[in-house]
C-alpha positions as CSV (number, residue, x, y, z in Angstrom):
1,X,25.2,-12.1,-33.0
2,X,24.6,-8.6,-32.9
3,X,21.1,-9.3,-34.1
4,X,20.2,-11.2,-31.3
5,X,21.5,-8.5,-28.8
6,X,19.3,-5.7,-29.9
7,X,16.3,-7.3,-29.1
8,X,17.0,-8.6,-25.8
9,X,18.1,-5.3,-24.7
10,X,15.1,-3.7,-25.4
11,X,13.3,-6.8,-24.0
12,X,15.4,-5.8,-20.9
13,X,14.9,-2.3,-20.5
14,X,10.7,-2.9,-21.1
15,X,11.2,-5.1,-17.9
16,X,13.5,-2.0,-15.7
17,X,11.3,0.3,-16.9
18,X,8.5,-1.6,-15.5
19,X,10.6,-1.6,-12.2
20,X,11.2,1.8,-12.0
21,X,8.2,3.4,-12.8
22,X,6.2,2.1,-9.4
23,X,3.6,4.6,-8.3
24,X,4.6,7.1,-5.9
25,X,1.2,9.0,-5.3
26,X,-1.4,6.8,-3.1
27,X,-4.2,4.5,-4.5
28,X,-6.5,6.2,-2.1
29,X,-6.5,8.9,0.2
30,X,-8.8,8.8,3.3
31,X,-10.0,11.1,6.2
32,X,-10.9,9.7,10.0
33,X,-11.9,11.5,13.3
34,X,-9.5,9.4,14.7
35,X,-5.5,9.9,15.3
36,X,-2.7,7.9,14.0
37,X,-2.7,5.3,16.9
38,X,-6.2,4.9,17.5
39,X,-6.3,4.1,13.9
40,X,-3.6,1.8,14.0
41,X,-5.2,-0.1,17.3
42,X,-8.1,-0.6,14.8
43,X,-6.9,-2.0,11.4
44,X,-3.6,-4.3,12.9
45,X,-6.5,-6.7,14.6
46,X,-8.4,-6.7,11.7
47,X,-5.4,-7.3,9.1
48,X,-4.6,-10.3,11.2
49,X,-8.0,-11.6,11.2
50,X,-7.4,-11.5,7.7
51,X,-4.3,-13.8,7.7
52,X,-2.5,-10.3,7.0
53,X,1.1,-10.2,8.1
54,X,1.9,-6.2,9.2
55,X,4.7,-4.1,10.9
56,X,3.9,-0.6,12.5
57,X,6.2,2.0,13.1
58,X,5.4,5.3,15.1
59,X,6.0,8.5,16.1
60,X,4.3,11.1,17.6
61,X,2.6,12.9,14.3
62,X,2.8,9.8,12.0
63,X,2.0,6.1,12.0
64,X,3.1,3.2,9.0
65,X,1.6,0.1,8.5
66,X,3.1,-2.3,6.1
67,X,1.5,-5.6,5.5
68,X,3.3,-8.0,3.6
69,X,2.4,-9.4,0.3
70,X,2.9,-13.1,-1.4
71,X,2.7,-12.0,-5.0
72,X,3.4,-8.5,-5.7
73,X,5.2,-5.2,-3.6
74,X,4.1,-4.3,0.2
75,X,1.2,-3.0,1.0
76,X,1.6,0.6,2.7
77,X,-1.1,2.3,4.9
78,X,0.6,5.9,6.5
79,X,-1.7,8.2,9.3
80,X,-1.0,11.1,9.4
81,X,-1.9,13.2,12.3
82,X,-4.1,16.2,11.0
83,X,-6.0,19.2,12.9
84,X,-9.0,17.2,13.1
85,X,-8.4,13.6,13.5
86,X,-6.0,12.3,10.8
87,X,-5.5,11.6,7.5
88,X,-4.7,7.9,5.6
89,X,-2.8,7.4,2.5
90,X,-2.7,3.4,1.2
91,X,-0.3,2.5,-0.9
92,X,-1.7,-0.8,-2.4
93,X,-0.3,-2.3,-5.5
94,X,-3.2,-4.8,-7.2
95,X,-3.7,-7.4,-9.4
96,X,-5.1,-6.3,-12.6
97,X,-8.1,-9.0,-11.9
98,X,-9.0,-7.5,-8.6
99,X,-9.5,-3.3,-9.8
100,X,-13.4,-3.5,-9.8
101,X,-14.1,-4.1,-6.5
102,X,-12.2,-3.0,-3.3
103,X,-9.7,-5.2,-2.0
104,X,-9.6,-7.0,1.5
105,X,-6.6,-4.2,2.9
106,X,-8.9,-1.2,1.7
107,X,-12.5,-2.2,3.1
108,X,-9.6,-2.7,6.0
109,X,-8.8,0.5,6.0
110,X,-11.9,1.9,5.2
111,X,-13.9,0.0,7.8
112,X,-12.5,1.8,10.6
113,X,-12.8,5.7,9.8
């Protein structure tokens, strides 16, 4: 018996580990001329063109888009407001298939600096 629950524990504790170890620091960190809601009022349409599902949330300095995702964690893109224009953090958790070449929510994102 005992045998059998070694192995599954550390089977288990591979899988929470895997959990608990998600990212923290951004995938990519961009610059725009524009602020926080101007940005906004330009990816939202084009994630929806997309058949991307999002949320916003505001306030005056910062903006957060999350756009939900079938097969792995949210999506996160933040604007920040900075001293000339703002400043975009995505959050973007991707298939290990999909790494060489950007994704449809970064050319998003990067489409309108």
């Amino acid at each position: 018996m005992r045998s059998l629950f070694v192995p599954a524990m550390a089977f288990a504790s591979l899988l929470l580990a895997g959990c608990a170890s998600a990212p923290n620091a951004p995938t990519l960190t961009l610059q725009t001329s524009k602020d926080p809601e101007a940005y906004v009022q330009c990816v939202v349409p084009k994630f929806e063109k997309s058949g991307m599902t999002s949320t916003v949330t505001t306030n005056s300095r910062h903006a957060r888009v999350v756009v939900s995702s079938k097969i792995a964690a949210d999506n996160i893109l933040e604007v920040y407001k900075a001293q000339n224009g703002g400043k975009v953090f995505l959050y973007e958790r991707k298939p290990l298939a999909s790494t060489f070449k950007p994704s449809r929510f970064e050319q998003v994102a990067q489409d309108c600096l």
